[in-house]
C-alpha positions in Angstrom: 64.2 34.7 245.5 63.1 35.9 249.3 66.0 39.2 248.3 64.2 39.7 244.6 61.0 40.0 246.6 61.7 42.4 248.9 63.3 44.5 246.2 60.2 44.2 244.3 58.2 45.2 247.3 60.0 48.2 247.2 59.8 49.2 243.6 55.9 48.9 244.0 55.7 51.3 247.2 57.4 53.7 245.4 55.6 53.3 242.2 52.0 53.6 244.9 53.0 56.6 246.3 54.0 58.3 243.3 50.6 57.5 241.6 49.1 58.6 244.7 50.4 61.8 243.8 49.3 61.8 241.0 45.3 61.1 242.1 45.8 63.4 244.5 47.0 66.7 242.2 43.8 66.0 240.3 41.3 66.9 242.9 41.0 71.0 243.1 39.3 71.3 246.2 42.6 69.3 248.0 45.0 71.3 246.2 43.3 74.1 247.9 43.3 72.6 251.2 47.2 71.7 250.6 47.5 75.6 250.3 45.4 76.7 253.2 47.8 74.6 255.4 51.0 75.6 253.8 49.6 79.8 254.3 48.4 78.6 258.2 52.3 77.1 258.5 53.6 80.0 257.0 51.5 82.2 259.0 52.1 80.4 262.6 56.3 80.4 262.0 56.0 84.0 260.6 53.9 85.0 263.0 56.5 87.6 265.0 57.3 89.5 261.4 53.8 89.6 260.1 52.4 90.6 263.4 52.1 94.4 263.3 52.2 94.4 267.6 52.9 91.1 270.6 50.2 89.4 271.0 49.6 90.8 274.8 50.8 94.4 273.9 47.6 96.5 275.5 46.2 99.8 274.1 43.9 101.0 277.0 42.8 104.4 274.2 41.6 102.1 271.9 39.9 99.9 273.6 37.2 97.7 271.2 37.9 99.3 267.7 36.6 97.8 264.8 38.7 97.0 261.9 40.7 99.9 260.5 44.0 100.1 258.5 45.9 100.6 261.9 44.0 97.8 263.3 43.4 94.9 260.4 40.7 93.1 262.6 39.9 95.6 265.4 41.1 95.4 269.4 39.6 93.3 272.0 38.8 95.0 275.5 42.0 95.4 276.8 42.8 97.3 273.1 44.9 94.5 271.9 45.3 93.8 268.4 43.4 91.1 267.2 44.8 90.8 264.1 48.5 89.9 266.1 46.0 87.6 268.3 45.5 85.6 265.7 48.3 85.2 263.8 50.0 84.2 267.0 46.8 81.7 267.8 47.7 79.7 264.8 50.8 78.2 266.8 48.5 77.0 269.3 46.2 76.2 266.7 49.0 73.7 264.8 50.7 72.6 268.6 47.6 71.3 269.6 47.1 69.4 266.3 50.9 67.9 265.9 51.2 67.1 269.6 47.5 65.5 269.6 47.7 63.4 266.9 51.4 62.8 267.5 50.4 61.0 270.8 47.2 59.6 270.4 48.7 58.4 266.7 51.8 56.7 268.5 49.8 55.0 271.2 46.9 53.8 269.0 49.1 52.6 265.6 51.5 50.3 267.8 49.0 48.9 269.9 46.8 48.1 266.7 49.3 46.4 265.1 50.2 44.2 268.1 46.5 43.4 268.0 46.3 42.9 264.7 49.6 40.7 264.1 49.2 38.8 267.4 45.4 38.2 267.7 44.2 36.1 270.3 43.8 37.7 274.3 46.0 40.2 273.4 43.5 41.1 270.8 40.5 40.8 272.8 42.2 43.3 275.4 42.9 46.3 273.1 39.9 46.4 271.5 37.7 45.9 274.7 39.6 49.2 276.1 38.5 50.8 272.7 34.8 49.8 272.6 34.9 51.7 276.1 36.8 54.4 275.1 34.1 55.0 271.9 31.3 54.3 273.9 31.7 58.2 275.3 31.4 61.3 273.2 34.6 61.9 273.2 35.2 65.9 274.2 32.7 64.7 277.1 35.8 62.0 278.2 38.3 64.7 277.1 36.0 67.0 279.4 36.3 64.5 282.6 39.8 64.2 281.8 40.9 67.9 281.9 38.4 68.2 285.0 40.7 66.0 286.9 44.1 66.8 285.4 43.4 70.5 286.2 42.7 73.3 283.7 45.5 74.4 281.0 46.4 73.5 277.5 49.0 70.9 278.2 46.0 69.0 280.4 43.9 69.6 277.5 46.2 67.9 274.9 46.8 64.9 277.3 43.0 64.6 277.6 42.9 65.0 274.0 45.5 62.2 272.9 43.8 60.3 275.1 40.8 59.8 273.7 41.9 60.0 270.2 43.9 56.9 269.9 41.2 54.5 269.8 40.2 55.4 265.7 44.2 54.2 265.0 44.3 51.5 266.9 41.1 50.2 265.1 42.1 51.0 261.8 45.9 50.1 262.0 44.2 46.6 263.8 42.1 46.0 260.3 44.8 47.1 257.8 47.1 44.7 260.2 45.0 41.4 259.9 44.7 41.6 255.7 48.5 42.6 255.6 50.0 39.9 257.4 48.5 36.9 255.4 50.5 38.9 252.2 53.4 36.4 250.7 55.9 38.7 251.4 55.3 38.5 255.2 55.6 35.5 255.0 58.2 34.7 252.8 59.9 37.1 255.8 59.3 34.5 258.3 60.4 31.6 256.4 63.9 33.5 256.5 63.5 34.1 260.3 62.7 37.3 260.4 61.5 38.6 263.9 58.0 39.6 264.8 59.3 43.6 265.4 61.3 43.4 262.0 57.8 41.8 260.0 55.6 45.2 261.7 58.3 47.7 261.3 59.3 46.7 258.2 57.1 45.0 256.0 53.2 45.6 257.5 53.8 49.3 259.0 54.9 50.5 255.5 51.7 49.0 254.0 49.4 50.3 256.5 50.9 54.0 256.3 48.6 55.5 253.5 45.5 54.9 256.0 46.9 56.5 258.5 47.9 59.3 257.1 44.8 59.8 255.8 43.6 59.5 259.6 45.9 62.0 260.8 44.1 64.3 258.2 41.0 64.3 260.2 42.3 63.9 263.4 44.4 67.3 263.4 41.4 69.7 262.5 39.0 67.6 265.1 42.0 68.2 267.7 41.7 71.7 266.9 38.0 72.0 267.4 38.4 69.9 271.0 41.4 71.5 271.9 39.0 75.4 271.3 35.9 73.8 272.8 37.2 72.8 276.0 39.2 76.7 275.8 35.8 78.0 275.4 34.9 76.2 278.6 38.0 77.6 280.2 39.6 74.3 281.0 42.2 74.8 278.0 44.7 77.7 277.0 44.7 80.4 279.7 44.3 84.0 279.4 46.4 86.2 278.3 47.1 83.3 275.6 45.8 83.9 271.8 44.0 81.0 271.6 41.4 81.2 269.1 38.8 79.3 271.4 39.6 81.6 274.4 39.3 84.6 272.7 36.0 83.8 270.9 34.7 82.4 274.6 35.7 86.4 275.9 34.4 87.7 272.7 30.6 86.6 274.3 30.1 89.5 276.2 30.9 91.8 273.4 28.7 90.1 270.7 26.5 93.2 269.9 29.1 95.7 270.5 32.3 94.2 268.9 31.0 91.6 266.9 34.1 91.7 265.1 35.6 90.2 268.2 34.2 86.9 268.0 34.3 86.5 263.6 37.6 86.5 263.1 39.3 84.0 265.2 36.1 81.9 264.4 36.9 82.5 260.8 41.0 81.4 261.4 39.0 78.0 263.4 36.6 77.5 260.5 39.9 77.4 257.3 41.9 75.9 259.2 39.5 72.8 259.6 38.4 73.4 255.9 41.8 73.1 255.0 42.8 69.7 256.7 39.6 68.1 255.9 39.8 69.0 252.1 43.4 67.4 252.1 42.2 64.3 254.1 39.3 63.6 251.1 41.8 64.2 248.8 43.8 61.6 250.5 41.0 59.0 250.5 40.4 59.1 247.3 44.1 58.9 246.0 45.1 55.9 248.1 45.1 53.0 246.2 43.0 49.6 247.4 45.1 47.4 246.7 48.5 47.0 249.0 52.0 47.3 248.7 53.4 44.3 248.1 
């Protein structure tokens, strides 16, 4: 009975994820965001064939030209390509965003569902430490954080991760508490399963669609944090294509290369657009009702 369960359970979570799918190919605007991120992916491996020059190749002569057919999106001041700057910024770009949220989701999904399976002082503990981790704007705590790891863009992704686990670890928490009363948790018990089996197993699976859709959001607000605290010259280092650092050097030249600045603001702005259209997609394909 306990092994006809489980099958069933199984048989269901594929049957969810496939109508998922489904939901999810019906919404236009995320389709479009699925293809923005598949072009940026594209783009960011690609990024030494399509590049017309490297990244850090200089040519003094032509020093801030604007767009032109030998220059897609003009030079910066050292006559550097920026249209090779930011092709080459989208691997920082999608670094930041994978090694964020891979971090921050790791940290904040296991310790919400041990507070959600275990309850009790255990509980009370992890989500004390995230009332006080949310009760900062969090690029000011990423901010502190950089300030006293030192400036660079491994610092800033530490800092980031940081302060970003706090949303998983409450949401994994919530799914946690309504999973575990399911039967087939506890029908997984009555057999003697162990607690690590039950979350790995049986709850983790059930709490997945939410945060995927998480991760969604998380990867473009990475992005943003990761190109703010750049701008503030406590991220990426010159000479590296970031797309914040160049749009912080691109200040001086606002009037006379405004070119400068729009473009790698542009690459910032899709790439957002393109994540956060997929995450509402998400949202409203995941089904209500759990796997089970």
């Amino acid at each position: 009975m306990v092994e006809s369960n489980v099958n069933m359970k199984k048989v269901r979570s594929e049957s969810t994820w496939y109508l998922t799918w489904l939901r999810f190919k019906r919404n236009k605007l995320a389709l479009v965001g699925l293809g923005i991120i598949i072009v940026i992916v594209l783009i960011a491996i690609f990024a030494p064939v399509l590049a017309p020059y490297s990244p850090d190749e200089q040519h003094l002569k032509d020093r801030l030209q604007p767009p032109s057919s030998k220059y897609l999106f003009g030079t910066d001041e050292f006559g550097r390509d920026l249209f090779s700057r930011v092709l080459y910024g989208s691997r920082t770009a999608l670094l930041v965003g994978i090694v964020v949220v891979a971090i921050s989701a790791t940290i904040g999904v296991t310790l919400g569902l041990i507070s959600g399976y275990f309850g009790g002082w255990v509980d009370e503990i992890i989500m004390r430490t995230v009332d006080i981790v949310w009760s900062f704007p969090a690029l000011i705590l990423a901010l502190a954080i950089v300030v006293i790891l030192g400036p660079g863009l491994i610092n800033a992704m530490i800092a980031i991760a940081l302060v970003g686990w706090a949303s998983y670890a409450r949401v994994v928490r919530a799914e946690t508490l309504s999973v575990k009363e399911e039967l087939f948790v506890e029908a997984a018990r009555s057999i003697g399963e162990s607690d690590l089996r039950i979350l790995v197993s049986y709850i983790f699976p059930n709490v997945l669609s939410s945060i995927l859709v998480l991760i969604t959001y998380n990867i473009p607000s990475a992005i943003i944090t990761a190109s703010s605290l750049s701008f503030l010259g406590l991220g990426a280092q010159p000479p590296s294509p970031d797309w914040g650092l160049t749009i912080a050097t691109a200040r001086r030249y606002l009037t006379l290369a405004p070119w400068y600045s729009i473009f790698p603001g542009l690459a910032i702005m899709l790439t957002v657009l393109g994540f956060n259209f997929v995450g509402d997609g998400l949202r409203d394909a995941v089904q209500p009702e759990r796997v089970g």
